[in-house]
N, C-alpha and C positions, 0 to 999 in steps of 0.2 A: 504494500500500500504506500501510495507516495503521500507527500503531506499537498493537505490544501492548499490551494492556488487562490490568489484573491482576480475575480473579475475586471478586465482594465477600465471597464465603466466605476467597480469600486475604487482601484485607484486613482480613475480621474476626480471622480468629488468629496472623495474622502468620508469616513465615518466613525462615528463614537465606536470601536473597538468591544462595547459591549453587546451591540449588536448582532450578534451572532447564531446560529440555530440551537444554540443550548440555552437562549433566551427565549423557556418558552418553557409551556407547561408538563409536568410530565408524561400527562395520558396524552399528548400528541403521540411521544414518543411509544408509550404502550399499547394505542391504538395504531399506530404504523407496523409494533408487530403483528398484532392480531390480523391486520391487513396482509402483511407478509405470509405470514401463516395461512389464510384462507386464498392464497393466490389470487389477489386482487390488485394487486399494485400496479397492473397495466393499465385498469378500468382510467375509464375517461371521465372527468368529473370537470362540473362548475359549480364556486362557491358564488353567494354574494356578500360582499361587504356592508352593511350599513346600520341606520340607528330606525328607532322605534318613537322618538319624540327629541321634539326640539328642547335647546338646551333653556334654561333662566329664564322660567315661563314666555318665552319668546315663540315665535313663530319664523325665526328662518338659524339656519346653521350657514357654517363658509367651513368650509371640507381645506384640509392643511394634513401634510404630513405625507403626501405622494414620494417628492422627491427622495424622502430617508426610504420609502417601501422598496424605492427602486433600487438605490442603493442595497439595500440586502439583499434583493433577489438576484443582485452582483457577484454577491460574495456567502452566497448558497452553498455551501459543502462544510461538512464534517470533518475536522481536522484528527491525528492521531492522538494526540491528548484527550479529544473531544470522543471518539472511540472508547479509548483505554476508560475512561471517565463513565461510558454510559454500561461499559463490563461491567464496572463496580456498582453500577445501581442499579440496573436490573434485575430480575430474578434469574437465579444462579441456572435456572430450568430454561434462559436463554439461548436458543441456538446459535451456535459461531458463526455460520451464513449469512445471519442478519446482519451483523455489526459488518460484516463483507458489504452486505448490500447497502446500506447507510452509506458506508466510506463511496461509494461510486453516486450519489446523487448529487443533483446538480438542479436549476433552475433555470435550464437549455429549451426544455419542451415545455413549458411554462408561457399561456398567453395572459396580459396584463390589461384589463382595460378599467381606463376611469374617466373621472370628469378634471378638465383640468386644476388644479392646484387653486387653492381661490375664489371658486364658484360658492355662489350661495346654493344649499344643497337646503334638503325637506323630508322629512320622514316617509322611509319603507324605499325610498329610490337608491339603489345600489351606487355606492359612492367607487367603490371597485367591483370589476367580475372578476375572476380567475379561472381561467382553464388549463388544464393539463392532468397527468398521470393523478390517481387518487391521493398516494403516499402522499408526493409532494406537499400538491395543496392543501393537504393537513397540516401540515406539517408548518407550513407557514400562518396558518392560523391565528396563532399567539400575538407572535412577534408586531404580524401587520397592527392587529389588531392595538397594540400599546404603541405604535407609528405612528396612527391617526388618531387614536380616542382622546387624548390630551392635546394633539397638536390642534385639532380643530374644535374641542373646546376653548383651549388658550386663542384663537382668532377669533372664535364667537365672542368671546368675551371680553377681549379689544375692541370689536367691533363695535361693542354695545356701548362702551365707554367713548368710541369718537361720536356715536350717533347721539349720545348725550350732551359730548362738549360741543360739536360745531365745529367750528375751526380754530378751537384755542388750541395750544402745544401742550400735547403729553406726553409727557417721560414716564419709563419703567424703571425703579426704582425698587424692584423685589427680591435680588438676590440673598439679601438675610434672613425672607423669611419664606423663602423656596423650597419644595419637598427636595432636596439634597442638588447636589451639582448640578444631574443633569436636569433634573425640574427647572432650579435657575436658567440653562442656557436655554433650556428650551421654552421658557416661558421669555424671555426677551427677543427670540427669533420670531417667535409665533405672537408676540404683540406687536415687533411690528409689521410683520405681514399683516396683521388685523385694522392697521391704521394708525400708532404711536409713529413718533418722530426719533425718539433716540432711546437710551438705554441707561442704567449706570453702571451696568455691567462691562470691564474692561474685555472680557475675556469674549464674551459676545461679539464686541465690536470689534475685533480683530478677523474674529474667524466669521461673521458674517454681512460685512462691512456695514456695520450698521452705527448711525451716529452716536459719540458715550457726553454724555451730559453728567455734569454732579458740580456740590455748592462745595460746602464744609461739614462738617458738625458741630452741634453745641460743645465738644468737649474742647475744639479749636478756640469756642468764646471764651471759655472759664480755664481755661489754661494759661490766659494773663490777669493778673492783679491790676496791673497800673502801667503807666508810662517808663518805667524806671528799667520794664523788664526789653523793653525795643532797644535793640543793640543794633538796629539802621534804620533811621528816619527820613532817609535823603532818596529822592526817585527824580532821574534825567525826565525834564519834559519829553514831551511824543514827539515834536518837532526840531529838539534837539536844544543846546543849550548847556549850561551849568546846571546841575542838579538841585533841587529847591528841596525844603524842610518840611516834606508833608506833616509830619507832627504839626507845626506852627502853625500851618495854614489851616489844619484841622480845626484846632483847637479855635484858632480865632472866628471860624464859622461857625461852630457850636454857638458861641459867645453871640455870635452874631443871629442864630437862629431860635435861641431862646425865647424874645417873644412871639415868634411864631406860632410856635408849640407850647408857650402857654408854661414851663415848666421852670426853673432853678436850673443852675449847674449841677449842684449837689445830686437832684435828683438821676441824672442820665451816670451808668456803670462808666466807671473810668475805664478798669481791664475789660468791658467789651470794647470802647474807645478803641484801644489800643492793640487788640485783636483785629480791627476790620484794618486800624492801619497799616498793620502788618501785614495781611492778607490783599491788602491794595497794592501795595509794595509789588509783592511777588505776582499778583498777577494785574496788572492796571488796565490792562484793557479787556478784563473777563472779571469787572470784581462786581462777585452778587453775593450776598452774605446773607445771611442769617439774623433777624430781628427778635426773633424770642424769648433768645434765650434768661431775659431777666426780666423785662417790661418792656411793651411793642412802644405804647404810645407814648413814655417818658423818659426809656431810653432807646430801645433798639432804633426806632424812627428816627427822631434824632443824630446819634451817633454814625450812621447810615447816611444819613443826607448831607451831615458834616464833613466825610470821607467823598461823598460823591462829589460833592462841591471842589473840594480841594484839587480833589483828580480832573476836574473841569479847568483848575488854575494851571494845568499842567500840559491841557489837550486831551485828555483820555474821558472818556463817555463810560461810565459805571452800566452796567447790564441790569438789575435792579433785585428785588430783595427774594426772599422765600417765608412764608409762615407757615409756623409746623405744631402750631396750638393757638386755642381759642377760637372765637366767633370769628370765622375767615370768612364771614361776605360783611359784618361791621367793620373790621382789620382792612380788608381790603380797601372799604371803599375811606377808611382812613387815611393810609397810607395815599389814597389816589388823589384825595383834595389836600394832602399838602406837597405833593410833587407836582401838581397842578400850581397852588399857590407859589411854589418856588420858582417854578419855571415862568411863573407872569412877572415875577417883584421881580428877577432880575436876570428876566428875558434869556433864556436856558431852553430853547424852543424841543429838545430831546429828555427835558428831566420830565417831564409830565405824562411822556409816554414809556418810560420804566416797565419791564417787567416786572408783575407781581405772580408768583412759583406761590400756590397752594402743597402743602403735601401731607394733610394730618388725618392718616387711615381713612383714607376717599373710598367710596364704593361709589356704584353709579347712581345711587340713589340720591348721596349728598351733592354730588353735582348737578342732578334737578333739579335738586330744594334750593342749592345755591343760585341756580338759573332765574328762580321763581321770586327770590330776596334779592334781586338785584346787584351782585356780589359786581366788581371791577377786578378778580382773578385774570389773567390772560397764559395761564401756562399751570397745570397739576402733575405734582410727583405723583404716581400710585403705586403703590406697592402690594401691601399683603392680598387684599381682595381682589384684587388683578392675579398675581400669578399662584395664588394658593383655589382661587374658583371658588373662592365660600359660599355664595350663594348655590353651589351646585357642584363638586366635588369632580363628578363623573357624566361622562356623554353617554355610555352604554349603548357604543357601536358592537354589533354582533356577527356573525360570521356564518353563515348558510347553506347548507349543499341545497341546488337545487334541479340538479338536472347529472344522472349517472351515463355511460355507454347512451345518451343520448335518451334517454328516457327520463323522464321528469321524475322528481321528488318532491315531494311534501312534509312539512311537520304540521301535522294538527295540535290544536288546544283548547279547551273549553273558553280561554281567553284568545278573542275573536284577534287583538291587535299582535298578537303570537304568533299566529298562522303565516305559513310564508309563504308565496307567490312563486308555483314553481317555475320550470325551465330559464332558456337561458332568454335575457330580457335587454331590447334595448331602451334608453330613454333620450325622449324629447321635448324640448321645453317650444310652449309655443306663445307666441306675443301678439300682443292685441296692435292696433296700427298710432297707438300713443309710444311706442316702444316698450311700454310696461309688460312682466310675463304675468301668462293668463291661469298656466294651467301646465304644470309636468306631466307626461304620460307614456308610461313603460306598456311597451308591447311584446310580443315574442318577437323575438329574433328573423325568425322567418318571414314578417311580415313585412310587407313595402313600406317603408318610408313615410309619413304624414308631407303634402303637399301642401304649399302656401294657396291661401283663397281656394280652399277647396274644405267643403262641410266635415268636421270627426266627430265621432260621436265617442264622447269622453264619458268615463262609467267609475262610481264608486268600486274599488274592487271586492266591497265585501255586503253593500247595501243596495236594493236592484231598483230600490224608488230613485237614489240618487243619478241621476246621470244630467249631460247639458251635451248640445252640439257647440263646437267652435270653430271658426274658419279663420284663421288665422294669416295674420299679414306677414311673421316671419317664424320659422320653425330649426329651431339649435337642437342639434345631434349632439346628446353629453357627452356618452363613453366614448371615448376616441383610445385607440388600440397604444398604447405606450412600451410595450415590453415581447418580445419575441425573438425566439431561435437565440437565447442568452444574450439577448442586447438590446441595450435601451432603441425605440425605433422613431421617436419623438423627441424633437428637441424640448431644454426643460429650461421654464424662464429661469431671470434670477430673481433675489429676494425682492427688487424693487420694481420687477414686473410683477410678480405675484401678487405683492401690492396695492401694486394699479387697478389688477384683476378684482379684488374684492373690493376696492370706492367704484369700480363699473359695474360690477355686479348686486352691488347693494342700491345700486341708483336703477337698476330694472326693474326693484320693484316700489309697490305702490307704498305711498307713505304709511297710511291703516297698519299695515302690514308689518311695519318696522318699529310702528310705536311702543313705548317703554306700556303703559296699562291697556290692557285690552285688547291687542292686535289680534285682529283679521287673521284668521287662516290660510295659510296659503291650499291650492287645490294642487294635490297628486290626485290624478287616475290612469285608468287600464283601458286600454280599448276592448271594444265591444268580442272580438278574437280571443282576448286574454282573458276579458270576463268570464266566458264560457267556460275558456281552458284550466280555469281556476276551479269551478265551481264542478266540474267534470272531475278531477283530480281528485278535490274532496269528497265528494261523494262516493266515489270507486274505496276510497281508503279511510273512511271511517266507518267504525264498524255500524251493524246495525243490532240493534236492542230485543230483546224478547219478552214477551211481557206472559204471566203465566198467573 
């Protein structure tokens, strides 16, 4: 046996190393022998990928996590570690054949189809199909499955927070309190594929060129006492010059800003003072600080606008503040009417449009309310509720055989949304002539194509009253074939196409639709063919009752 080879599709885009086929549950593995064992590993199978309800009481999902799927199905094979590893945990009643036949599998005969990356996706429509030998596509089961259920969680739920802010800036700010590493990167990848602007994640923004944004800490405020501890007060103007005494200039604007602000010297922290100046120092043309940390509106405000000033005497434009406690839409719009008033008293025409950075355990809910109290925010760190998914932990994307040797499959259920929709299914979205979509609808495979301005008769798949005709002005083919003969056969955007893909695809549909209370359902149906072939299936394969 030779050792595993990696795919050159996986060497071209690279992968988390623990992605591997031993990532994965173990009755994959003990159902591939039982398969082995019953000489079925030739059988031809197609699974379907997908979820059963939309995520955070919402009515639409954005499907994320293709690219990593493809990537594994890259670098599909069993290595001799990975071997020797499954001797030891199987039962000892294992045939040696097997682990032979393991080491020769690959992801060669293996077809791929999905929707592209970034699509807004809807409950029971296959997000992926997979076709090929039975073993395999079991076998991948697992794996795919932890690929996409958190990744297009983490995008629905970026989504939901740009759909709330509008077009203010938001940062991802989650890495501390991320379900471990790869939670973190993968919650900063998949935010901004959902619509974030940057990240504070360093390690993200290298490896998936995504912008890193971050301020300070409170611990940078309180790690100075006073003036005494600045061992360099001196920063060259921007346009060149003798270096000037930011400390003096500071201080003499404080002095000078006090009645503004209504407040005493006494009252504003010396060592936060002495902290921003420090921090303006080091960075003068990125200095946005931290106002909290002791008192917003008697000292942080102050001291802040005294450093910005200064840096104005110098040439340099302060970026503006963050609050990361208290009443951030009263804070806000405090801090807004005196960077207003400073920038009119002494005509500063860039101080009054300062960024003000919210970031105090935001869900999307307080960025509503804050919407609704008039806040002057223009930029929210988020963090925990963002990449931990509180409101909703899990997507519970599920994995489905539905069609064996070409013969359909079914799982029945007393729970009607359990039942799967067998054989192999294509889908199509189709659009009304506002561009909005109207209506997804999976047919079998075999069937032609839905034509624009031509009548279809679209059908509840499980209730026979529901049904509508539509004739639609434009008709999108979703699964588009991605993967064959061990290679990817579709190019794959990059992170800032994918991107793109979900503000255009969130913009197809209707507003109702997207609303945070209440939204509108979107329509999946079956065509009238499938409907049949649905209810033909189940009938043939549930049993019948006796009554006695």
């Amino acid at each position: 046996m030779t050792e595993c080879p990696l795919d050159n599709n996986a060497r071209q885009f690279g992968q988390n190393g623990i992605i591997q086929p031993l990532l994965t549950d173990l009755y994959q593995i003990t159902m591939a022998y039982a398969y082995w064992k019953s000489g079925k590993t030739k059988d031809h199978a197609v699974f379907d990928l997908f979820f059963r309800k939309n995520p955070f009481q919402g009515e639409f999902t954005i499907f994320a996590g293709l690219e990593e799927c493809l990537k594994f199905l890259g670098k599909f094979c069993y290595s001799k570690s990975d071997i020797e590893y499954l001797r030891k945990t199987l039962p000892s009643s294992t045939e040696e054949e097997f682990f032979q036949f393991l080491s020769t599998l690959t992801a060669n005969e293996v077809k791929l189809y999905a929707m592209a990356e970034g699509s807004v996706a809807f409950p029971r429509v296959p997000l992926i199909r997979l076709e090929g030998p039975l073993t395999v596509v079991q076998l991948l089961e697992t794996t795919l499955l932890t690929l996409v259920n958190y990744a297009s969680l983490m995008a629905t739920n970026a989504a939901r927070y740009r759909l709330a802010a509008g077009n203010l800036t938001l940062f991802e700010f989650g890495l501390r309190r991320a379900q471990g590493p790869d939670g973190g990167l993968s919650a900063s990848k998949y935010s901004y594929i959902g619509g974030f602007d940057g990240t504070s994640n360093v390690l993200a923004g290298k490896l998936y060129n995504i912008p890193v944004k971050g301020t300070h800490a409170h611990a940078y405020i309180t790690s100075f006492n006073g003036f005494s501890e600045l061992q360099n007060t001196f920063l060259n103007p921007k346009d060149g010059g003798k270096p000037r005494d930011l400390l003096k200039l500071a201080v003499a604007w404080k002095e000078e800003l006090l009645p503004i602000f209504n407040v005493i010297s006494s009252e504003a922290n010396e060592g936060e003072l002495a902290a921003l100046i420090s921090f303006a120092i080091a960075f003068p043309d990125g200095f946005m600080a931290l106002v909290d940390t002791y008192e917003v509106q008697r000292s942080g405000l102050l001291n802040f606008c005294a450093v910005a000033l200064a840096l104005n005497d110098l040439g340099y434009c302060a970026i503006g503040i963050r609050l990361d406690s208290g009443d951030l839409s009263y804070l806000s719009n405090v801090a807004r009417h005196y960077f207003t008033e400073i920038s009119k008293k002494y005509k500063i025409s860039w101080f009054e449009n300062m960024m003000i950075m919210a970031s105090n355990d935001i869900n999307e809910e307080t960025i509503i309310s804050l919407n609704e109290q008039g806040h002057k925010i223009n930029c929210f760190g988020i963090g925990t509720h963002l990449v931990t998914c509180q409101r909703q932990p899990a997507l519970g994307c599920v994995y489905k055989m539905v069609e064996l040797n070409h013969y359909p499959r079914i799982k029945l259920s007393q729970e009607v949304a359990k039942i799967t929709m067998p054989g192999s299914k294509d889908v199509y979205r189709l659009y009304s002539e506002s561009g909005y979509a109207l209506v997804d609808l999976l047919q079998r495979s075999v069937e032609p194509p839905p034509e624009t301005h031509q009548k279809i008769l679209c059908r509840h798949p499980f209730e026979e009253s529901k049904r509508a005709y539509v004739n639609p002005a434009k008709v999108e083919k979703l699964l588009e074939l991605y993967w064959k003969d061990g290679r990817i056969v579709k190019s794959l955007p990059n992170l800032q196409d994918i991107r793109s893909k979900v503000m255009a695809s969130l913009k197809t549909l209707r507003p109702d639709i997207k609303r945070h209370l209440n939204p509108t359902p979107y329509k999946v149906a079956v065509s009238d063919d499938l409907y049949h072939f649905i209810h033909d299936q189940w009938l043939k394969n549930a049993p019948i009752g006796e009554l006695s």
